[in-house]
Legacy VTK file of the C-alpha trace (Angstrom):
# vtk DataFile Version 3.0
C-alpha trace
ASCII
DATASET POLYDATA
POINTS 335 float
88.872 112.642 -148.472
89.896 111.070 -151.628
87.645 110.857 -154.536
87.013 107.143 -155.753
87.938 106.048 -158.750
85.320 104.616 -161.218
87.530 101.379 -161.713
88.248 100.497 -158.264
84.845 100.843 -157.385
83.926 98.591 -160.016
86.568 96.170 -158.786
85.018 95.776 -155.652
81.412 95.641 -156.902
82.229 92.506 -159.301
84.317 90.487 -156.384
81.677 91.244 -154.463
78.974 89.932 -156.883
81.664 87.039 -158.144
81.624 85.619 -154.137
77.746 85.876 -154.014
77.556 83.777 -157.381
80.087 81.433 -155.739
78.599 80.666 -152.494
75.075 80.201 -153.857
75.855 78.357 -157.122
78.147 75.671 -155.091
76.503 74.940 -151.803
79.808 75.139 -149.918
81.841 77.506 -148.308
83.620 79.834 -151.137
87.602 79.250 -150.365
90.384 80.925 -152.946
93.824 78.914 -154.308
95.695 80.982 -151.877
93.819 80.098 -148.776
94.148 76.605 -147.672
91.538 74.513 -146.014
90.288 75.199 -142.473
90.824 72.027 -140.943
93.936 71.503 -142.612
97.397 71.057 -140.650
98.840 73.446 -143.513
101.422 76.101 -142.088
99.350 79.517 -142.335
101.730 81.885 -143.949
101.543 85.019 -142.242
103.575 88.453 -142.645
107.284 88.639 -140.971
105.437 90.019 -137.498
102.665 87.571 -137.120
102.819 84.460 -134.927
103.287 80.963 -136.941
100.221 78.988 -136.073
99.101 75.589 -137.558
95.401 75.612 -137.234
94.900 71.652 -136.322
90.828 70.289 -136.346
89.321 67.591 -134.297
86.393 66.060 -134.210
83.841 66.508 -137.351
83.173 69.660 -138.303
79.502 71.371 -137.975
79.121 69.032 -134.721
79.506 69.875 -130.995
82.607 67.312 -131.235
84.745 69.769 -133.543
87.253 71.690 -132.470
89.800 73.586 -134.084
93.540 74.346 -131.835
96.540 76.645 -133.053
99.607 74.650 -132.162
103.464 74.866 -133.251
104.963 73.385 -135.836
106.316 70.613 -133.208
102.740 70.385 -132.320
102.310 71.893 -129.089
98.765 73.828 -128.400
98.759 77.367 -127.841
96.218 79.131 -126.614
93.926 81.774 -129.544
92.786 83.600 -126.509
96.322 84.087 -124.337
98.996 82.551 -126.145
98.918 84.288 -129.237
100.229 87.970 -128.798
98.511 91.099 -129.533
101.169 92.981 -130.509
99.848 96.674 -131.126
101.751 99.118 -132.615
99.958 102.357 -132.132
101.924 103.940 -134.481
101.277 101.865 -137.531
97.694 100.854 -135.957
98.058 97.479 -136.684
97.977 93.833 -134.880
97.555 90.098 -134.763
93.709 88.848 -135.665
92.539 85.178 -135.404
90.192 84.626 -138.247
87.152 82.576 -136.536
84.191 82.551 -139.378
85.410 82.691 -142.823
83.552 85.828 -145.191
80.039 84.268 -146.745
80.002 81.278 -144.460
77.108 80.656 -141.888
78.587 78.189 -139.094
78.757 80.133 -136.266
82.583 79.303 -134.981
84.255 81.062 -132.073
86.772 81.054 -129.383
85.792 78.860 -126.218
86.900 81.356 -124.077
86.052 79.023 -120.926
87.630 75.669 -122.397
91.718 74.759 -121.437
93.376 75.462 -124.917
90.738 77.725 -125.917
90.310 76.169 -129.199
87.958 77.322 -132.008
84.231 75.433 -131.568
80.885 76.141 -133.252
78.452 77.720 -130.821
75.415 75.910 -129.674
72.109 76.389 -128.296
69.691 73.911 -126.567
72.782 71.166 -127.512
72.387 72.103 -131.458
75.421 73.840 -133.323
74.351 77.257 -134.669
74.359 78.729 -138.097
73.857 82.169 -138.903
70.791 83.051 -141.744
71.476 84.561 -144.976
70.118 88.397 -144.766
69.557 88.644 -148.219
71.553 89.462 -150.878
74.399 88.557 -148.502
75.523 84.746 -147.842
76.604 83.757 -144.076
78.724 86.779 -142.324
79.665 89.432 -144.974
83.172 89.872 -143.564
86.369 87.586 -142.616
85.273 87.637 -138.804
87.154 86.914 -135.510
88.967 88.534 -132.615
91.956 90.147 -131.025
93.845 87.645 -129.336
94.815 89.402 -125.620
91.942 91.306 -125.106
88.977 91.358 -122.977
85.870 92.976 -123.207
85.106 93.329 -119.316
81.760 92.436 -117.910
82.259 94.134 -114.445
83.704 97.389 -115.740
81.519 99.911 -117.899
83.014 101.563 -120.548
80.513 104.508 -122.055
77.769 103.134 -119.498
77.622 99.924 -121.147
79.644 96.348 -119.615
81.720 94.652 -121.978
80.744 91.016 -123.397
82.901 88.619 -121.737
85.100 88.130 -124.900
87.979 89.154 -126.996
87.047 92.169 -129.228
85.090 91.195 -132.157
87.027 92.265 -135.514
85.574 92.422 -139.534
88.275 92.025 -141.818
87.644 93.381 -145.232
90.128 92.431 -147.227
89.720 90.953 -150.849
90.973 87.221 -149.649
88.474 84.695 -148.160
90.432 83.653 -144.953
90.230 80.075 -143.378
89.132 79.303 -139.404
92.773 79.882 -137.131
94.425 81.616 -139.471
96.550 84.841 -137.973
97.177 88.056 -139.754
98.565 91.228 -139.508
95.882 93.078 -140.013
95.644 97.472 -140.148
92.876 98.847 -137.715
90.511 101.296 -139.377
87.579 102.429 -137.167
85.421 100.174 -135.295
81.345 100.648 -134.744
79.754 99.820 -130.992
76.751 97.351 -131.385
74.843 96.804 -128.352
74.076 93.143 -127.968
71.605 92.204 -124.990
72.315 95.312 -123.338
76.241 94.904 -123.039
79.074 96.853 -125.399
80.135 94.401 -128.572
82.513 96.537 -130.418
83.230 95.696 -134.139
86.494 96.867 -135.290
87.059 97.267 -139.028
90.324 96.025 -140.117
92.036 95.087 -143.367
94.694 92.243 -143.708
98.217 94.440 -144.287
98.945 92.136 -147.377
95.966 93.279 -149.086
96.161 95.319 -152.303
93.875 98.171 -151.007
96.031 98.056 -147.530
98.212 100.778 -148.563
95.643 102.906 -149.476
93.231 102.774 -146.319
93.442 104.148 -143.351
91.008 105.358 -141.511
86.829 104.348 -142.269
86.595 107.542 -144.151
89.154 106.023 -146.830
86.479 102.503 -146.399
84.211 104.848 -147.668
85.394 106.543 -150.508
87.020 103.182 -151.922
84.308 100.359 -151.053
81.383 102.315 -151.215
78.107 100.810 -149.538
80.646 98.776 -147.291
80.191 100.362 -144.352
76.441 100.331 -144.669
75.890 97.035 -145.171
78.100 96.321 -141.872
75.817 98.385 -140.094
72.584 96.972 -141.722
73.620 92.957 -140.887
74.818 93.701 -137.449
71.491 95.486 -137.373
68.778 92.958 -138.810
70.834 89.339 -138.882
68.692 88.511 -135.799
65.342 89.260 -137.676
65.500 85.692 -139.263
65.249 83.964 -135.593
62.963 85.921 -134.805
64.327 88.249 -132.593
64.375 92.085 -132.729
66.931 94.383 -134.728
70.286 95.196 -132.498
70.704 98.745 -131.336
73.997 100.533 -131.879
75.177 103.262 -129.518
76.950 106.215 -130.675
73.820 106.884 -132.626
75.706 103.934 -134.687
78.348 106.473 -136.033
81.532 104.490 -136.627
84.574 105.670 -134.525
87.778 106.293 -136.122
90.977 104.576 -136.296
92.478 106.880 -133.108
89.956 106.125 -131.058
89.524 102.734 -132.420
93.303 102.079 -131.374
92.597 102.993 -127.770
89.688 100.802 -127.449
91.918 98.362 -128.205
94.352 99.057 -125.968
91.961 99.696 -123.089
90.643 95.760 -123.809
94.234 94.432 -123.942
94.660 96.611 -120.129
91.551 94.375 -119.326
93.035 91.472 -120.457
96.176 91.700 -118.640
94.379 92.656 -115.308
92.106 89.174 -116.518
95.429 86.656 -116.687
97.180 88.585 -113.979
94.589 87.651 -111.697
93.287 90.422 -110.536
89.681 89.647 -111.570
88.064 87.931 -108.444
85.457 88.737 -107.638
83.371 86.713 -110.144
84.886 83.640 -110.894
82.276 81.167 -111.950
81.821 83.921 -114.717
85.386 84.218 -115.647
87.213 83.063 -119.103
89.754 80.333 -118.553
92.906 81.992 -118.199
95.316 78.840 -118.808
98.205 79.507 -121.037
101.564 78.475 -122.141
103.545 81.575 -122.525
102.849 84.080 -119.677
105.100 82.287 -117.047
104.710 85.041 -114.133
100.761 84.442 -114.757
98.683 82.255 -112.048
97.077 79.927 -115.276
100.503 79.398 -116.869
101.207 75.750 -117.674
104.454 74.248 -119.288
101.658 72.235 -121.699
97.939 71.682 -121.929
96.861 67.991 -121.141
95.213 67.602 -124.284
95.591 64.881 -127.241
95.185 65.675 -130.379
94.949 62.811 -132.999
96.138 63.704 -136.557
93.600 65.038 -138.370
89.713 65.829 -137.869
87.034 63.365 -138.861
84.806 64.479 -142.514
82.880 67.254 -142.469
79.174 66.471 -141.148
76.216 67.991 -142.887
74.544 71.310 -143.182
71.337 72.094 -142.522
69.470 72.427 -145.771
67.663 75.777 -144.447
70.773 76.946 -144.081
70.663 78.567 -147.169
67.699 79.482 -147.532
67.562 83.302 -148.478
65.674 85.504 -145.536
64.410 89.375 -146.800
64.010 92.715 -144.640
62.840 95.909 -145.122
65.824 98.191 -144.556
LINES 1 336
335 0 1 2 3 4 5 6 7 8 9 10 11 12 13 14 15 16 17 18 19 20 21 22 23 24 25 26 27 28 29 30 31 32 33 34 35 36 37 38 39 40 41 42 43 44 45 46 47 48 49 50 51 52 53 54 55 56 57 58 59 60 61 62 63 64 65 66 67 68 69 70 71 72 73 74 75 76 77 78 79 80 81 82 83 84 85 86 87 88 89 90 91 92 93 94 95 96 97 98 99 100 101 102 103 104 105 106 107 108 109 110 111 112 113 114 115 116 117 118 119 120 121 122 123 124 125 126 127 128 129 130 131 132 133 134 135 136 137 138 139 140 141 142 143 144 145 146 147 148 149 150 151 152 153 154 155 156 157 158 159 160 161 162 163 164 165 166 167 168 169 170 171 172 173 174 175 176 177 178 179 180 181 182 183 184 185 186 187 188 189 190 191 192 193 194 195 196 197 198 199 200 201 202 203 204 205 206 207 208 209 210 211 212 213 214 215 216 217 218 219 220 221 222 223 224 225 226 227 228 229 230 231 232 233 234 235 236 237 238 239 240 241 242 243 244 245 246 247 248 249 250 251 252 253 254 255 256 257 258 259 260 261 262 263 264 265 266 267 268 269 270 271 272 273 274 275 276 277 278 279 280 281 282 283 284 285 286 287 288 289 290 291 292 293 294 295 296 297 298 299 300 301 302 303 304 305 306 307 308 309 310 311 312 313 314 315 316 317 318 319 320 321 322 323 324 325 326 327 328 329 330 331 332 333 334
C-alpha cells in the first residue's frame, strides 16, 4: 500500500470542498467547461473503445414527461440497457458505464428498464418525480452514478443468499469530472461494496473514468484509500443513512459492509452480464410480468431484436421545470 502524499490529498480535499461551495452557492446542478449539458444533442466524446452516443432529451426535465434516449449520430435510438455493449476486459478491469445522476445532484434519474428504448427517466412515487435529500455536508449523490449497460442483477437467482434487484449493476464513479445524464465512459473497476436494499443484493461498484488524472494510479479500493482518504467512508455512510431524511431506516450492508476488491469485483460483473445474456436470450420465463423489456437494436439472434424502435423524437426537450425548494434543504445524522 502506497503512502499518500500530503499534496494529493490536499487536492482532493479542496475539489471536494470547491463542488460543495458550488452546488450550494448557485442553486443548480454544478457542471464543468468540459462536460456539456445533459439534455444537450452534443456528441459525448468518449475514449477510442467506448460507444459514440448522443444523449437526446424529451419532454421537460424534473417532470414524469422527460426522458432522456442515446441515439446515433444519424439519430437512431439505441437502447442504455441492451444496445450499448459492456465490453469487459478482465485483464485491464475496465468497461462501458452510462452516467445516470450527475455527482452533487438530487433528481433521482435512471434507466426504465421496462420502457421500449429504455431511455433515462426520473423515478416517481405516488405520480411525483423523486429527488434524493442532501445528507449533510454532502449535496445530492456524492458520486457520478449509473450502471453497466448488459447486465442484470437477477431477481430469481440468489447470489450469497440474497436475489438480485431487477436492474443493471449500480456503479459510483469517482473521478475528478462532474459527468452529464447518458454520457458513456470507459471507466477502470476498483472494488465494489454489497448494500442490501429491501432485502435484495444492490451492489455498488467503485469505478474511476480511465481519462482521469488519478486513473493511472488506482487500482484496486486499497489505492481509493490511500489517495482519497475518507472516500470510501463516506460511500458507505450515504448508502447507509440517505434514507433517514424520508423517514425510513438506515440500509444494511452484507459482507459486514467490507468492500470487495477489484478481482472479485470483476467477476460480479461478469456473473451479471451471464444474467443478462440468459435475460435477452430468453431464457427467463418463468416470470414475465416481472421481467425488464428486452427490445433492442443490435442483438439480431435475440427474440426482442427490432430493426428500429417506433419512437419519435422531436428535436430538442422542452425548459427545464422547477425544483422543489426543500430540495436543498440540508438534513443532519448522527454517524
Amino acid at each position: 500500500m502506497r503512502t499518500p502524499t500530503p499534496t494529493t490529498a490536499i487536492a482532493r480535499l479542496s475539489l471536494t470542498n470547491q463542488h460543495l461551495q458550488q452546488s450550494r452557492t448557485s442553486g443548480s446542478t454544478t457542471t464543468t467547461s468540459t462536460s456539456p449539458a445533459p439534455d444537450s444533442q452534443t456528441t459525448i466524446k468518449t475514449t477510442a473503445k467506448a460507444p459514440l452516443v448522443i444523449p437526446t432529451g424529451q419532454g421537460t426535465k424534473y417532470t414524469a414527461t422527460y426522458a432522456n434516449y442515446a441515439t446515433t449520430e444519424s439519430g437512431k435510438i439505441m437502447s442504455y440497457f441492451h444496445d450499448i455493449p459492456l465490453d469487459l476486459d478482465p485483464r485491464t478491469r475496465e468497461a462501458n458505464f452510462v452516467c445516470e445522476i450527475p455527482r452533487w445532484s438530487n433528481a433521482k434519474f435512471e434507466i426504465a428498464t421496462r420502457v421500449p428504448g429504455n431511455p433515462i427517466i426520473q423515478d416517481t412515487k405516488n405520480g411525483k418525480v423523486r429527488f434524493v435529500k442532501n445528507l449533510f455536508p454532502y449535496h445530492g449523490y456524492i458520486h457520478n452514478y449509473g450502471a453497466f449497460p448488459q447486465t442484470w442483477e437477477d431477481p430469481f437467482v440468489q447470489h450469497y443468499n440474497l436475489y438480485g434487484d431487477n436492474d443493471p449493476l449500480d456503479v459510483c464513479e469517482i473521478g475528478s469530472n462532474v459527468l452529464s445524464t447518458g454520457s458513456v465512459k470507459r471507466v477502470k473497476i476498483l472494488g465494489s461494496l454489497a448494500l442490501i436494499d429491501d432485502g435484495e443484493m444492490d451492489w455498488k461498484v467503485i469505478v474511476i473514468d480511465t481519462e482521469d488524472e488519478l486513473a493511472s494510479r488506482v487500482n484496486d479500493v486499497n489505492d481509493v484509500v490511500q489517495l482519497c482518504p475518507g472516500l470510501l467512508e463516506a460511500t458507505k455512510q450515504w448508502f447507509r443513512d440517505y434514507k433517514l431524511a424520508d423517514g425510513k431506516p438506515a440500509n444494511a450492508f452484507a459482507f459486514d459492509g467490507q468492500f470487495k476488491s477489484a478481482k472479485e469485483t470483476v467477476e460480479i460483473v461478469q456473473q451479471c452480464n451471464t444474467s443478462w445474456r440468459n435475460l435477452v436470450d430468453g431464457k427467463v420465463t418463468k416470470h414475465d410480468a416481472k421481467l425488464p423489456s428486452i427490445t433492442n437494436t443490435t442483438l439480431k439472434n435475440t427474440p426482442g431484436f427490432v430493426n428500429d424502435f417506433e419512437i419519435k423524437l422531436t428535436k430538442s426537450s422542452e425548459p427545464d421545470g422547477d425544483i422543489p425548494v426543500n430540495t436543498h434543504k440540508n438534513y443532519y445524522f448522527k454517524n
